[in-house]
N, C-alpha and C positions, 0 to 999 in steps of 0.2 A: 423652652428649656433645651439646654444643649447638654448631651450627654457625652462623656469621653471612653472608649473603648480600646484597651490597647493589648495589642498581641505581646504576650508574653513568651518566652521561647524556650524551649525545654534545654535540658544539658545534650551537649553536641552525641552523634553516635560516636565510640566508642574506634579507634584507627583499628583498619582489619591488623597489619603489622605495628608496633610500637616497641622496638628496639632499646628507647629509654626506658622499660622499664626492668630491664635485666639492671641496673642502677639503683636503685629502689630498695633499701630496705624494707619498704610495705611489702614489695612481691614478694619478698622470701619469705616474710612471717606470715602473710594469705595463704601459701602453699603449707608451712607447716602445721597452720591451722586445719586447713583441709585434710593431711594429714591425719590430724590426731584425731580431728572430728568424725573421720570415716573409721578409721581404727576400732573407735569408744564405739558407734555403731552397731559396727560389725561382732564385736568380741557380746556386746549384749544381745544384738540378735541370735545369733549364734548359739551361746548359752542358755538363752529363753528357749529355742525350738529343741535342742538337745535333751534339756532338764526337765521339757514336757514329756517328752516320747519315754524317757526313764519311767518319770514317776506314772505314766498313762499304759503302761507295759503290765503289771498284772490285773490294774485297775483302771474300767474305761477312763471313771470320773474322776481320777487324777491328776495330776499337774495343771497347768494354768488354761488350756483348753486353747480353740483357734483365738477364743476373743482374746483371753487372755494376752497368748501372742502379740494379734494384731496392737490391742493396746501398747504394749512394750515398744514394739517398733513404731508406733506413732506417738507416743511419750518420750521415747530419746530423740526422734527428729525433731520436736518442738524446741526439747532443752537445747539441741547442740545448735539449733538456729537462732533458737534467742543468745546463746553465746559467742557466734564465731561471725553472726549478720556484721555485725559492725570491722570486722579484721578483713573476712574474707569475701562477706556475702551469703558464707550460708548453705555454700550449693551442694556437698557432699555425695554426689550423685554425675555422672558423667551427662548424662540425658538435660537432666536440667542444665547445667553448663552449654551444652553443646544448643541448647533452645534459646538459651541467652545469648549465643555467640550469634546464632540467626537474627536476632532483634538488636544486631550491633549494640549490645552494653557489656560485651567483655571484648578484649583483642583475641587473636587467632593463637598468638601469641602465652596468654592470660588463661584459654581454654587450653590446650596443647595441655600446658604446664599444671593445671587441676586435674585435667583427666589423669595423668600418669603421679601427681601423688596422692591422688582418690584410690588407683586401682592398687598402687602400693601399700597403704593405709586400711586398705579392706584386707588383703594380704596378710598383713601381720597381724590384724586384729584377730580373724580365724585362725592365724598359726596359733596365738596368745591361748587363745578357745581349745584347742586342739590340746596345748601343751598341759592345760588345766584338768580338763576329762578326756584323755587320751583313749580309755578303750570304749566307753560308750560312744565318743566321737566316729569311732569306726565302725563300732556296729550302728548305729542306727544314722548315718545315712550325710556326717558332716554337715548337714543345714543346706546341702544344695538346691539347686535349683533344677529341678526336673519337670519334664511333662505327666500328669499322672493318666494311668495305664486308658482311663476310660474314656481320653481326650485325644485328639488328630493333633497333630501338628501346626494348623491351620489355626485351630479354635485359640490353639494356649496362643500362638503369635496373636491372634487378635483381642483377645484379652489383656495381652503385652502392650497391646494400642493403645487401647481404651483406658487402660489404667494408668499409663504414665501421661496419656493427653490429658487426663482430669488433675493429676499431678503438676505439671508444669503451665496450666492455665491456672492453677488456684495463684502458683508463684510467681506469673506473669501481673494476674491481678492483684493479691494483696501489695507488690510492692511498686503498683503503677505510683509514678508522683502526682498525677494530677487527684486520683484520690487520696492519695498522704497527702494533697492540697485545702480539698474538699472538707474530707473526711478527720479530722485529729484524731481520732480512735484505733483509724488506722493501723498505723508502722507498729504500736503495742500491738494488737491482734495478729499479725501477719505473720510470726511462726508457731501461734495452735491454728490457724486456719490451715497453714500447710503441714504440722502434725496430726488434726483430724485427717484431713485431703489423704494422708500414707494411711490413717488409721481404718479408714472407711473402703479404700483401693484393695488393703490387707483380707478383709471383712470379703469381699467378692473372689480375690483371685486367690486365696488359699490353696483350695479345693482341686485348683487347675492347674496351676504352675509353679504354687510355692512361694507367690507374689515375690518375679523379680526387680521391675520397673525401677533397678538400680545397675546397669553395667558393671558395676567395680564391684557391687554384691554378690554376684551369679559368678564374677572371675573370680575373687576369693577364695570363696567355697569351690569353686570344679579346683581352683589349685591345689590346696590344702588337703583336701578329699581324694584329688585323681580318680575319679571313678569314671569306666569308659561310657552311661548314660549323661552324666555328668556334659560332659567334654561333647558328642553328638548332640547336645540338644543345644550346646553352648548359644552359637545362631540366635536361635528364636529370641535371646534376652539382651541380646545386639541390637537386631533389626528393628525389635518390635519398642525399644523404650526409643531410638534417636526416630524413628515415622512418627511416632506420638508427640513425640519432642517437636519436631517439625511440624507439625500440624497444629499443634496451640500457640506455636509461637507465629506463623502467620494467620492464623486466628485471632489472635490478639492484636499483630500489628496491621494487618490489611482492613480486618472487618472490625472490631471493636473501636478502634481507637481511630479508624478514618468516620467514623460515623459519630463519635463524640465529638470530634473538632469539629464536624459538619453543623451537630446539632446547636453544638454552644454558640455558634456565629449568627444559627438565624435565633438563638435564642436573647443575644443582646441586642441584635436589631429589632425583636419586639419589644424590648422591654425598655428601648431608646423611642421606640414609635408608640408606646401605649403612654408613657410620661411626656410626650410631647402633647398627644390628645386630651388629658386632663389637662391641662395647662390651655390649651387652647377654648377650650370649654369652658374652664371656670372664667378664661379674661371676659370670653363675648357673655354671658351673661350676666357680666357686671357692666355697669356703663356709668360716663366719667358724669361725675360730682355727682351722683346719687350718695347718700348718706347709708347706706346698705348695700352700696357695692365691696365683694369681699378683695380681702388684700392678696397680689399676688404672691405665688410661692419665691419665695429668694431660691435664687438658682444656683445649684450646690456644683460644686468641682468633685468628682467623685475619686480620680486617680491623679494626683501630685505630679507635678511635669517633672520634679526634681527626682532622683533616686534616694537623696537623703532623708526628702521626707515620706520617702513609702517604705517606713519600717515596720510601720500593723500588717502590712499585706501579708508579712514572711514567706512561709509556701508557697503563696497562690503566683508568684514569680516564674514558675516552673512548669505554670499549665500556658495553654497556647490563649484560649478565648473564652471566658466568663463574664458569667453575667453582671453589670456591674453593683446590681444592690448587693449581690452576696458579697461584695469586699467589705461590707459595712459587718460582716458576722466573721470576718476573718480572722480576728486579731489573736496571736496565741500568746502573747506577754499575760501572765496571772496579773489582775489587779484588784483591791481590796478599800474597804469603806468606800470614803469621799470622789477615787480616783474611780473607783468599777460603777457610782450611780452617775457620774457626769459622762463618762461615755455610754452609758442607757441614754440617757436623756439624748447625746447626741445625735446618736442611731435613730430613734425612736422619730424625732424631728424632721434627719434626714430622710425618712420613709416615710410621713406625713405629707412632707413637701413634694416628694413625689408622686404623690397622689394613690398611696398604698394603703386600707386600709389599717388600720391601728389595733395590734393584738396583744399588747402585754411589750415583754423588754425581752424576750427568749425566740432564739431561731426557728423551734416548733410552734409559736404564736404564728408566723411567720409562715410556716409549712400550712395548716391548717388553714391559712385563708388563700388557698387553693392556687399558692406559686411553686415553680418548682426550679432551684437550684443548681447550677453544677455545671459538669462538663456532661 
């Protein structure tokens, strides 16, 4: 049995400069999404930590409390990613932008131009904040971002680290393609996985810095507010989110993702070498004209030479090297009655002949008899 293995090849990186696309209607409207995105943001955070410290002023247990908070801010990142993913991407955060610009999937160009209508967009959202509850805004502290009293300088910048590298690896990962290949469930999940990721980073660095692990949030608020701790501490929510940003994003690209292509290549040359030994197995222990020698497996074409006919693959075009029985569980066209049991049957056969045992018509049949999928 001859199995066929073919590299698939991801979408190109991203040109460092791309001067077409000042042309583009798309980039204008990405940037004013980004915009509006960081704006809405900022004006709800802002308001949430405000209208806590009010209501928490003559009574501890008052306003919405840090969880509260954090929820808020990991609740509007989820929404405004699930809304503006498909316009802009999502990114409303310079850190992340500038971690994606390392992993060439935006231009130098693409990033430049989000950062500066992120940091504008956080701007107005706090002035909007400000202009709303004007004196409480000033007594209690504009939403900035400071160090608190019982922390070095050192600690908050590394905390700075720590929390925007968990942040921009969760959105390095939910929106890898080869798991949007893999995985269907995926690209749905992929902005509460990065609204937890802010909500759970919220939860730890409260305490210590005000959780900045947003560039354009931390300039906002020092602008709006002017406060001269403010503005000295500015630095630390600079440095500390593009190191973190840097560090997940070749995390992601050096060591995660050199070691899935690595894997998935020796993982279809076993699985072209263990379908060749059943095959070889079952011939020699048949021998010719016995009345009980069994029939060979008909030998199956697993990936269509043509591109026309590899429409069931859809995704899986986008990963580099997979295995090739999982193309048999690929297929994301819905089908119904007569059309969804003749492709069971199909699979099903196809995975017999390959000499796999036989678990049912479901990809966890599948999982459970102790194969493992993927990139």
């Amino acid at each position: 049995m001859t199995d066929e293995v073919r590299v698939v090849t991801e979408h190109p990186p991203a040109p460092l400069f791309d001067v077409g696309e000042l042309k583009l209607w798309s980039f204008y409207r990405a940037l004013i999404a980004e915009f509006v995105a960081t704006l809405l943001f900022l004006y709800v955070l802002v308001a949430t930590v405000i209208g806590h410290k009010v209501e928490s002023l003559d009574n501890q247990c008052g306003g919405v409390g840090l969880l509260g908070i954090a929820w808020a801010v990991g609740g509007m990142i989820f929404l405004l990613v699930y809304c503006t993913a498909g316009i802009s991407g999502g990114h409303i955060n310079p850190a992340v932008t500038f971690g994606l610009l390392l992993g060439r999937k935006v231009s130098v160009l693409r990033a430049v131009s989000y950062m500066v209508a992120q940091c504008a967009g956080a701007i107005c959202g706090v002035g909007i904040a400000r202009a709303i509850m004007k004196h409480q805004f000033d007594a209690f502290g504009g939403g900035t971002n400071v160090v608190a009293l019982c922390y070095s300088n050192g600690a908050a910048l590394g905390a700075e680290i720590i929390g925007t590298f968990v942040l921009v690896y969760t959105v390095f990962t939910a929106t890898d393609p080869k798991r949007n290949a893999r995985d269907s469930h995926v690209p749905v999940l992929a902005p509460l996985s990065i609204g937890f990721a802010v909500f759970l980073v919220h939860l730890a660095t409260i305490p210590i810095t005000g959780t900045g692990i947003n560039p354009a949030r931390s300039l906002g608020a020092a602008v709006i507010y002017n406060g001269r701790k403010a503005w000295n501490d500015q630095w630390i929510f600079w440095v500390g989110p593009f190191i973190g940003a840097a560090a997940a994003a070749l995390y992601h690209e050096c060591v995660l993702k050199s070691a899935a292509v690595e894997l998935s290549g020796s993982s279809a040359s076993f699985s072209a070498a263990a379908a060749e030994d059943r095959a070889s197995s079952s011939s020699s222990s048949s021998s010719p004209g016995s009345g009980n020698a069994k029939r060979q497996p008909p030998e199956i074409k697993i990936f269509p030479e043509n591109e026309e006919e590899d429409e069931e693959t859809g995704p899986w075009r986008r990963t580099r090297r997979y295995r090739p029985i999982a193309l048999l569980y690929a297929s994301t066209r819905p089908l119904h009655g007569r059309d969804r049991d003749n492709r069971r049957r199909t699979k099903d056969s196809q995975l017999h002949a390959l000499g796999f045992p036989h678990h049912g018509t479901t990809f966890r049949g599948v999982q459970r008899s102790g194969l493992r999928f993927g990139v």
